[in-house]
KEVEX-85449 format. One line per field, with one value per residue (C-alpha): residue number from 1; residue in three letters; x, y, z. Coordinates in nm, 2 decimals, m for minus. Example, Ala and Ser with C-alpha at 12.3 -4.5 7.8 and 13.67 -1.06 7.14 Angstrom:
BEGIN
k = 1;2
r = ala;ser
xx = 1.23;1.37
yy = m0.45;m0.11
zz = 0.78;0.71
// end
This chain:
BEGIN
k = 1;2;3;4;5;6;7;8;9;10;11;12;13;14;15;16;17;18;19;20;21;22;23;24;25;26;27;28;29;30;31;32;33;34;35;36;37;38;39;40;41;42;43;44;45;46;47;48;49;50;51;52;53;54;55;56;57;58;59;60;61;62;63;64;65;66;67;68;69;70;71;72;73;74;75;76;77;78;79;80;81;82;83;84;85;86;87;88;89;90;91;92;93;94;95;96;97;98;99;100;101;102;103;104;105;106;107;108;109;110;111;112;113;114;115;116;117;118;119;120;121;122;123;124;125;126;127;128;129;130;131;132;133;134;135;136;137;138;139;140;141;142;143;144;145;146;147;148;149;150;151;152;153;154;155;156;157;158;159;160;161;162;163;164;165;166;167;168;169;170;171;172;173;174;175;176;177;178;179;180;181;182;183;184;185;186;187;188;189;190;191;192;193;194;195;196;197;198;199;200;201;202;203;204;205;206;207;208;209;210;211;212;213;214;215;216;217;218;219;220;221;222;223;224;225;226;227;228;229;230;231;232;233;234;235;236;237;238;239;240;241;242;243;244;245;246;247;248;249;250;251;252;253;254;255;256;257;258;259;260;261;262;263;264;265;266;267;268;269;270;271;272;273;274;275;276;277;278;279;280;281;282;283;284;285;286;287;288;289;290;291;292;293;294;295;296;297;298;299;300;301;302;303;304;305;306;307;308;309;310;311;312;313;314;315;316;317;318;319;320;321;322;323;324;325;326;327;328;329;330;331;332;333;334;335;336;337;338;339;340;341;342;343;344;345;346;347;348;349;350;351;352;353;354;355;356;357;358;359;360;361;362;363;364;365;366;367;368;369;370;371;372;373;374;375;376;377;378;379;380;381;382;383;384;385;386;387;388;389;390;391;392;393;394;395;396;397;398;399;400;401;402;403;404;405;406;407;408;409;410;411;412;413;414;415;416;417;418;419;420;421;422;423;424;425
r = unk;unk;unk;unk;unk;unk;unk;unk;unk;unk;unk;unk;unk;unk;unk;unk;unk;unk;unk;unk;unk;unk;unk;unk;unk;unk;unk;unk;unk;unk;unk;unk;unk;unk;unk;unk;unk;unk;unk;unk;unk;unk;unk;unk;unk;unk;unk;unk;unk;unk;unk;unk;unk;unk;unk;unk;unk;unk;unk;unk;unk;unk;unk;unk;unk;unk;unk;unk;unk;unk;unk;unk;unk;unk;unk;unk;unk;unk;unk;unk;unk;unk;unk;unk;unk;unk;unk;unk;unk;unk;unk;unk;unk;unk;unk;unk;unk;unk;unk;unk;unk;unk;unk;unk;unk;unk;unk;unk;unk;unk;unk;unk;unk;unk;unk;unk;unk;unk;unk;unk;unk;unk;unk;unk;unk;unk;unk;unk;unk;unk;unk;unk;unk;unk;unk;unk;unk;unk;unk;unk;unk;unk;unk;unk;unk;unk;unk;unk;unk;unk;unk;unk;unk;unk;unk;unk;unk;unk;unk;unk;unk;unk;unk;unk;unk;unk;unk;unk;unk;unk;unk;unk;unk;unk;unk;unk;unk;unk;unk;unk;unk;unk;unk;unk;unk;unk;unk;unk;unk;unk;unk;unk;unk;unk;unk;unk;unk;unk;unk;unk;unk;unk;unk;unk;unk;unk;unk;unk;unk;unk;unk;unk;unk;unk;unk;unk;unk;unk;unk;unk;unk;unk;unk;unk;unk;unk;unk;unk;unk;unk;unk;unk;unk;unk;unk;unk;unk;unk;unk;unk;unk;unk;unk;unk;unk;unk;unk;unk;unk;unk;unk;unk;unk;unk;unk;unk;unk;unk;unk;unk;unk;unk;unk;unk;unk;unk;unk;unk;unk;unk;unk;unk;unk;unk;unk;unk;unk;unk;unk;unk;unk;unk;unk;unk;unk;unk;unk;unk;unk;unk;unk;unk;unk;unk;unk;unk;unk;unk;unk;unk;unk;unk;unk;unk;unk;unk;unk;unk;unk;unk;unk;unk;unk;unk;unk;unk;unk;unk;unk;unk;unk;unk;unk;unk;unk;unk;unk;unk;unk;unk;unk;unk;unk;unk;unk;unk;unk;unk;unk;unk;unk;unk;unk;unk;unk;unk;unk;unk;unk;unk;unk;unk;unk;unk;unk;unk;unk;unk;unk;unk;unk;unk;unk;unk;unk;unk;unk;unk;unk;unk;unk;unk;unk;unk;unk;unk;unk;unk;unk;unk;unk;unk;unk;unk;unk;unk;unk;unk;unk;unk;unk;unk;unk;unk;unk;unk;unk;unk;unk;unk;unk;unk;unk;unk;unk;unk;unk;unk;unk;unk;unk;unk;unk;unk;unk;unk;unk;unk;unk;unk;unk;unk;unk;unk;unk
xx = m11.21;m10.99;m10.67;m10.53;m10.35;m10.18;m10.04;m9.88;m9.76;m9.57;m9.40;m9.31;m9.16;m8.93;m8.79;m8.65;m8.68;m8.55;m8.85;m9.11;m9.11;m8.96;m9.01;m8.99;m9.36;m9.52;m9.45;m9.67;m9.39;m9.56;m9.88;m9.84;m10.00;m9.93;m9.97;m10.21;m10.12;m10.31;m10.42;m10.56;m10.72;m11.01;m11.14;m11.22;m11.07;m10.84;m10.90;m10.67;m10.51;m10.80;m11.08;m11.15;m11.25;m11.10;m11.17;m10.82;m10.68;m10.36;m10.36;m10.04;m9.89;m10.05;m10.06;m10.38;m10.60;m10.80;m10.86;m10.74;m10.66;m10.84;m10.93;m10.79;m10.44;m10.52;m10.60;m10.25;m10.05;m10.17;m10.12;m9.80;m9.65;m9.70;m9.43;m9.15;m9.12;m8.76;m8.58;m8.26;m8.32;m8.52;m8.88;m9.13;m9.32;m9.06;m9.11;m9.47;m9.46;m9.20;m9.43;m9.72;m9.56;m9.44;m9.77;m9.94;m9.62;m9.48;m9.13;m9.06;m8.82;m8.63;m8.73;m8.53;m8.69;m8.56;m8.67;m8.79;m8.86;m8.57;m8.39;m8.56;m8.42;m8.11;m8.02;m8.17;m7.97;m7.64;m7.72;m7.77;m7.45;m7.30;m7.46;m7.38;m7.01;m7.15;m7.18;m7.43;m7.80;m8.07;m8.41;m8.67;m8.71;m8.99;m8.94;m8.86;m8.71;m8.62;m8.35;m8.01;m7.75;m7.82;m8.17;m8.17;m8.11;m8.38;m8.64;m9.03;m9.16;m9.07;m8.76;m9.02;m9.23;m8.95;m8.80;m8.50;m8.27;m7.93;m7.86;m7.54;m7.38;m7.46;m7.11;m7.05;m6.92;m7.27;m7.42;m7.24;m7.34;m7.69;m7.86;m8.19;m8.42;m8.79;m9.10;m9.28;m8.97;m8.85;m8.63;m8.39;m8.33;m8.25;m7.96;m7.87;m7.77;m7.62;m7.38;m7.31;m7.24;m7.20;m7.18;m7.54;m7.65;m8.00;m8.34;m8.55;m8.86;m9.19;m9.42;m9.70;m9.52;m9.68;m9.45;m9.50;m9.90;m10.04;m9.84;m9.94;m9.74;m9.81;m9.93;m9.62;m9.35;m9.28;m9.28;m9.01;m8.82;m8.81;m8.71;m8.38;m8.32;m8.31;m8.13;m7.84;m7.78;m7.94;m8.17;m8.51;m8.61;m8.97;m9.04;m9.37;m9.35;m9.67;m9.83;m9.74;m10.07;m10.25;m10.30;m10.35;m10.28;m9.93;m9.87;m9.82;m9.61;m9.99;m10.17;m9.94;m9.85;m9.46;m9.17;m8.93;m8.64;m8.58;m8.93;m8.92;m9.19;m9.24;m9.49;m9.75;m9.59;m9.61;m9.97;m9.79;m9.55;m9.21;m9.06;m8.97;m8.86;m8.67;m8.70;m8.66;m8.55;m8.31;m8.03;m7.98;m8.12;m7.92;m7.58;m7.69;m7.46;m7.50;m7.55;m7.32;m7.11;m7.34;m7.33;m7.70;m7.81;m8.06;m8.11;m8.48;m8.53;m8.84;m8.94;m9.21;m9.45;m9.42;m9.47;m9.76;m9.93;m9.85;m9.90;m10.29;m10.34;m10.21;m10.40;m10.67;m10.62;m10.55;m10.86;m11.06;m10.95;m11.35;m11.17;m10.95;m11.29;m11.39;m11.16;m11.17;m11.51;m11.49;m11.21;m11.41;m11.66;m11.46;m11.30;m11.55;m11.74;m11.45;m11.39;m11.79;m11.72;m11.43;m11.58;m11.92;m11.65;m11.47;m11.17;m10.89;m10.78;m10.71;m10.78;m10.53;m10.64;m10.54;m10.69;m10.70;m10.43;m10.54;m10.43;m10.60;m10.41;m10.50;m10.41;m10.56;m10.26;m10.24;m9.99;m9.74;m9.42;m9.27;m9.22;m9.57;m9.68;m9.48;m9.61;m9.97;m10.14;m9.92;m10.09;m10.42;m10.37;m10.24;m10.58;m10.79;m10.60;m10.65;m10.99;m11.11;m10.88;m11.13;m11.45;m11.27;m11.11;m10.71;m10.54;m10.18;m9.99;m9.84;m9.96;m9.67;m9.84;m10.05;m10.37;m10.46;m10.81;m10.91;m11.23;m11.32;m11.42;m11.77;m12.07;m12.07;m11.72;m11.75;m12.03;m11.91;m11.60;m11.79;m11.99;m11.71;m11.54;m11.85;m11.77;m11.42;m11.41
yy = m3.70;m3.44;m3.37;m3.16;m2.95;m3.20;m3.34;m3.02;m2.98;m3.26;m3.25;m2.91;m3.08;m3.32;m3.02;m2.93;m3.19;m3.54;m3.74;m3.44;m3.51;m3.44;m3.82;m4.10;m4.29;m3.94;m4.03;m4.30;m4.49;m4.81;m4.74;m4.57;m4.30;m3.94;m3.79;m3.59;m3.24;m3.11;m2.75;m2.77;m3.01;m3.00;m3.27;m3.59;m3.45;m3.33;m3.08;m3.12;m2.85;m2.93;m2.86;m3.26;m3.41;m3.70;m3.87;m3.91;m4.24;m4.10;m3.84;m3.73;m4.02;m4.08;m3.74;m3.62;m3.80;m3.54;m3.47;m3.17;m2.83;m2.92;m2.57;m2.56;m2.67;m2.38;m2.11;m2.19;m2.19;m1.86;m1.69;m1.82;m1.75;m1.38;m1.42;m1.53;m1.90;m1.98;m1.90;m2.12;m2.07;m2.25;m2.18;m2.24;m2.46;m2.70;m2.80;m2.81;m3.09;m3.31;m3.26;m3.37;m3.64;m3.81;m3.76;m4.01;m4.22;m4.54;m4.56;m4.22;m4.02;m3.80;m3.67;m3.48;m3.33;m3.36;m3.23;m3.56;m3.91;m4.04;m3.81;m3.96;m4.31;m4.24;m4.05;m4.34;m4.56;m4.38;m4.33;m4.72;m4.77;m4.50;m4.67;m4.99;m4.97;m5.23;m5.12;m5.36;m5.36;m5.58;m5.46;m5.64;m5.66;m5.45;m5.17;m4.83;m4.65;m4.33;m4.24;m4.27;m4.48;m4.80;m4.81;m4.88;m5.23;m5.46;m5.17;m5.13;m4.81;m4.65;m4.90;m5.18;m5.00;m4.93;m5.26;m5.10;m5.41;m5.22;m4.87;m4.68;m4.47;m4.69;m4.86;m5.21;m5.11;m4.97;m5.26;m5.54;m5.36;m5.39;m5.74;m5.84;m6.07;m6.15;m6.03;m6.21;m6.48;m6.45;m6.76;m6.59;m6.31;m6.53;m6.68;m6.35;m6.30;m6.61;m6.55;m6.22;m6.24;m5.93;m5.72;m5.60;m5.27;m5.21;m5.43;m5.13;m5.24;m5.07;m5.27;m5.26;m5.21;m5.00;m4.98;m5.33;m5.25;m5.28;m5.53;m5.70;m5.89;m6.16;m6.31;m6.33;m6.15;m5.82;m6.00;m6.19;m5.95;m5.75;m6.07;m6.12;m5.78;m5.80;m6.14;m6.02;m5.61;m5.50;m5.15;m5.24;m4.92;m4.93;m4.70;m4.54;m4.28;m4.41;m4.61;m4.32;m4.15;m4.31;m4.65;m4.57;m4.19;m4.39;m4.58;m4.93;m4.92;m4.90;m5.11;m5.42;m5.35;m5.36;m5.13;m5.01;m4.88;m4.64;m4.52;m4.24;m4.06;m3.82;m3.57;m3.65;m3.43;m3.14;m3.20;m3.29;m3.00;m3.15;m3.26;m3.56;m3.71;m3.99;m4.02;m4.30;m4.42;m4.16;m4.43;m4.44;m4.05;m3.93;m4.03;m3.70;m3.39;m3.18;m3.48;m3.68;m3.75;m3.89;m3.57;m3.45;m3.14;m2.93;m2.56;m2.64;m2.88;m2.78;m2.52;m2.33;m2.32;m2.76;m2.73;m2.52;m2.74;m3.10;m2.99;m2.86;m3.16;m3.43;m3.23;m3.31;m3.63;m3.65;m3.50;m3.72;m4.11;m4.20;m4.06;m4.39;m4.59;m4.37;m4.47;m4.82;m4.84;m4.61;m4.84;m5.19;m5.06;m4.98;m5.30;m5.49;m5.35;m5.31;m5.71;m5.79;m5.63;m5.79;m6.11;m6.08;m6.00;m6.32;m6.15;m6.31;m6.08;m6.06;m5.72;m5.64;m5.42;m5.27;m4.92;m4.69;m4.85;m5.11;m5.22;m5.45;m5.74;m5.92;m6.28;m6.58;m6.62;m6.44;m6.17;m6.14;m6.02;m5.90;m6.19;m6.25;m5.93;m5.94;m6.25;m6.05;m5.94;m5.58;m5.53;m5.59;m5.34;m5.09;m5.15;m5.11;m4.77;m4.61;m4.73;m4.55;m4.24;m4.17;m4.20;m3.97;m4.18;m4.14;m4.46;m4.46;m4.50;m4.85;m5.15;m5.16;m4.89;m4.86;m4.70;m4.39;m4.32;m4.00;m3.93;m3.68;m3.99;m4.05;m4.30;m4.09;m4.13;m4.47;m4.54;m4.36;m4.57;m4.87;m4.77;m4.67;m5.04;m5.22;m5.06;m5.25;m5.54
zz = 3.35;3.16;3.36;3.08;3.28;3.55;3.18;3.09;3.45;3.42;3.10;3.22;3.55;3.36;3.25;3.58;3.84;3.80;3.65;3.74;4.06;4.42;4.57;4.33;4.37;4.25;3.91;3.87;3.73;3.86;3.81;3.46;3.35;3.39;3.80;3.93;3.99;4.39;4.42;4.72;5.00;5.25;5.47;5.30;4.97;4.71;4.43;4.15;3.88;3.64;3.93;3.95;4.31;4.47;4.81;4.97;5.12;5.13;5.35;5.32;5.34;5.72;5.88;5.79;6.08;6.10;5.74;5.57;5.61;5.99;6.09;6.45;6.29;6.00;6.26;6.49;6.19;6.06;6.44;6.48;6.13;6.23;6.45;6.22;6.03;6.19;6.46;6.49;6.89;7.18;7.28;7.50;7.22;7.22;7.58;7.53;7.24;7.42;7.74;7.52;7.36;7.66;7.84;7.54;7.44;7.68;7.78;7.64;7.86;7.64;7.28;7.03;6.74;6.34;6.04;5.88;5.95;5.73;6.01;6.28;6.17;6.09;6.41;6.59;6.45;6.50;6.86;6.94;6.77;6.96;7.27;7.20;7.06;6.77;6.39;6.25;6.28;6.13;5.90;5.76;5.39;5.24;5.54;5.49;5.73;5.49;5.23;5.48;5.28;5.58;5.51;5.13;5.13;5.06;5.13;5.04;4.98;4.63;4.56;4.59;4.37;4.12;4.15;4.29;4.40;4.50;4.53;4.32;4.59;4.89;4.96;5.00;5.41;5.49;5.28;5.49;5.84;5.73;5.81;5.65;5.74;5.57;5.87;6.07;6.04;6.42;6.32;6.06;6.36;6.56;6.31;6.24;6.63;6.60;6.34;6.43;6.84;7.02;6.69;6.62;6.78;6.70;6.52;6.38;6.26;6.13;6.42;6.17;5.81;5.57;5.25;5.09;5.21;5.51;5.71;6.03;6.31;6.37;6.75;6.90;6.69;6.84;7.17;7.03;6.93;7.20;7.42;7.21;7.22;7.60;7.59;7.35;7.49;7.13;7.05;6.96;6.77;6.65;6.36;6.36;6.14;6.00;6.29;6.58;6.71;6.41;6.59;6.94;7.09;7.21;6.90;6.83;7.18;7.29;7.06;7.15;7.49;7.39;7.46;7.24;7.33;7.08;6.89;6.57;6.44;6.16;5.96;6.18;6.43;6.26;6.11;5.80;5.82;5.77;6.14;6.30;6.63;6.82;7.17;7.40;7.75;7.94;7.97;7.54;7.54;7.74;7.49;7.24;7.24;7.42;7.71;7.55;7.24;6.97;6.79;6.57;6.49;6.25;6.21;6.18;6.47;6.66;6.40;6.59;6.30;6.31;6.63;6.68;6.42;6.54;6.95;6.80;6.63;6.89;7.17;6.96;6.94;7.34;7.39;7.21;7.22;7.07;6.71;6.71;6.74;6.47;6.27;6.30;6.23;5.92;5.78;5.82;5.64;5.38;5.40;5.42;5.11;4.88;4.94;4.89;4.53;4.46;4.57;4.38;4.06;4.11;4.18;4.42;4.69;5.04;5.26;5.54;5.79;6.13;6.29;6.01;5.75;5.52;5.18;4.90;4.78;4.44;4.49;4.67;4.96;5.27;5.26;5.59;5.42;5.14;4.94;4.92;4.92;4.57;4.43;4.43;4.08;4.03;3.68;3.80;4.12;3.86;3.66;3.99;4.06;3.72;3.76;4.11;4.00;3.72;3.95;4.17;4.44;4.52;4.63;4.68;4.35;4.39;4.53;4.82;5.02;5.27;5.26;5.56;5.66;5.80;6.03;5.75;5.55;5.64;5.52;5.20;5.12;5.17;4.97;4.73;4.71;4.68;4.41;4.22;4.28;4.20;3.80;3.83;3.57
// end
């Protein structure tokens, strides 16, 4: 597959940007190799600089649900654009997303929107310390919750794929507010709480974590979590950037019957545009300026032209729950044929799977954290990837991310995929 041109692309990059790229796992750094350069997208796949044909199981990063460049999505952009890009002002649109989004999400009362998920987290964050009068919080290692100086401790994402162990710039104040503890260990939160009394505002957890792969609770550990939160006056924040209307039309909230009390979502509510969103019960809500004195702001919070594209696309979703079974089935069959190759090959591995996020694994153990998410074969992943890149299949570039299905993958796509694994050796 000649990718001539995504090669020049790059070198010309690294000319300008800060290792060719504008977010770190782009590069390929872990993977090796040189990254592909996207022209353009439609439904099930990407089109690259040198006219080669991928099926995606990235989508953007989660967003995509509906596959690419989804026409209903295309068409609202394109009407509303004509009416400016920006308006640093309320509108009508505004109330209509919030409406929408508390009509599908539990235990939402109040919703701000933000420009990113990163700002979605971080304004969380500030406002259950502002709620609480406490500084620290506690994360689980191999979580990302975004870029914000408190979230870069022990985080999966790109610094697990770069092996990034401390950040330069992060100082050692905001280090020592931020707790850590492995997931799925309900035990070491429990310490935590008990070494820290009365000083931790907040737990903020991705309920199903995709940046050290796809990451599932175990029985009994969200409902854990949210019964110490109520025992010891602390924020349970659920992240679901990723997991928000991909799971379930109401997220993992939904999916596991459990209430956060703060929850922050992001691309996916602007059908990839760049937006995000906290929101939560009126009694923490209600402490953001203007309504109270936890101060955030953003020129382009509740950009119309995000918001005409993320209210198409969750009304879509809304309208038709059946897409979620969809989904589910589309995945296990992907799943399940990927592993029958692997198997027939030999190779250890374990699949984790949930709705429409999965991951592949190469080792023999189960995988319910980071830890042993890390002690998996990372060279033989790498292999794998290069591999299905050059019979056209995009998997994300690391093997600590989670995988997205659309319901523009169909048997096709997956058969396709499967052919292309059963050339791995």
């Amino acid at each position: 597959m000649n990718r001539s041109r995504s090669e020049s692309l790059f070198e010309r990059a690294q000319q300008h940007i800060p290792g060719g790229v504008n977010s770190p796992v782009r590069a390929f750094k872990s993977v090796g190799g040189t990254p592909v350069f996207i022209k353009r997208a439609k439904g099930a796949y990407l089109y690259d600089e040198d006219s080669n044909r991928y099926i995606d199981y990235i989508n953007s990063w989660g967003p995509m649900v509906l596959g690419h460049a989804y026409e209903p999505v295309v068409e609202a952009i394109r009407q509303h654009a004509a009416d400016s890009t920006s308006f640093g002002a309320p509108t009508e649109l505004e109330i209509e997303m919030a409406e929408l989004i508390k009509s599908m999400v539990p235990n939402v009362d109040l919703i701000r929107m933000v420009s990113s998920g990163t700002e979605a987290c971080m304004s969380a964050l500030r406002l259950a310390r502002g709620y609480t009068g406490r500084n620290k919080f506690i994360k689980f290692e191999g979580c990302y919750h975004g870029h914000a100086d408190s979230f870069l401790v022990k985080a999966g994402s790109g610094m697990a794929t770069l092996n990034i162990q401390s950040v330069p710039g992060v100082s050692t104040g905001v280090s020592q507010d931020t707790l850590t503890a492995p997931y799925n260990n309900l035990s070491a939160v429990k310490e935590l709480i008990a070494q820290y009394p009365d000083q931790i505002a907040a737990i903020i957890i991705e309920p199903v974590a995709g940046n050290m792969g796809c990451i599932l609770p175990q029985a009994g550990y969200l409902e854990g979590l949210r019964s110490l939160c109520d025992q010891h006056g602390i924020v349970l924040i659920f992240d679901e950037v990723m997991t928000g209307f991909r799971l379930a039309p109401g997220g993992a909230q939904e999916l596991y019957n459990i209430k956060a009390d703060l929850v922050t979502f992001g691309k996916i509510i602007g059908g990839g545009l760049p937006v995000g969103a906290f929101g939560g019960r009126k009694e923490i809500m209600q402490h953001v300026a203007p309504l109270g004195n936890v101060y955030q702001a953003g020129t382009l919070s509740g950009n119309p032209i995000a918001m005409i594209a993320g209210y198409t696309l969750l009304q879509e979703l809304r309208n038709n729950p059946s897409v979620y079974q969809k989904l589910e089935q589309t995945t296990g069959q992907l799943a399940g044929g990927i592993s029958r190759e692997l198997n027939k090959r030999g190779i250890d591995h374990t699949v984790n799977i949930l709705g429409s996020m999965m991951s592949v694994h190469f080792g023999k153990h189960a995988v319910v954290d980071f830890e042993s998410a890390k002690q998996c074969d990372i060279g033989l992943f790498n292999r794998f990837f290069h591999h299905l890149l050059q019979q056209g299949v995009y998997l994300p570039p690391s093997a600590y991310e989670s995988w997205f299905v659309s319901s523009a993958i169909t048997d096709v796509e997956v058969a396709a995929t499967i052919e292309a694994v059963k050339k791995f050796n």
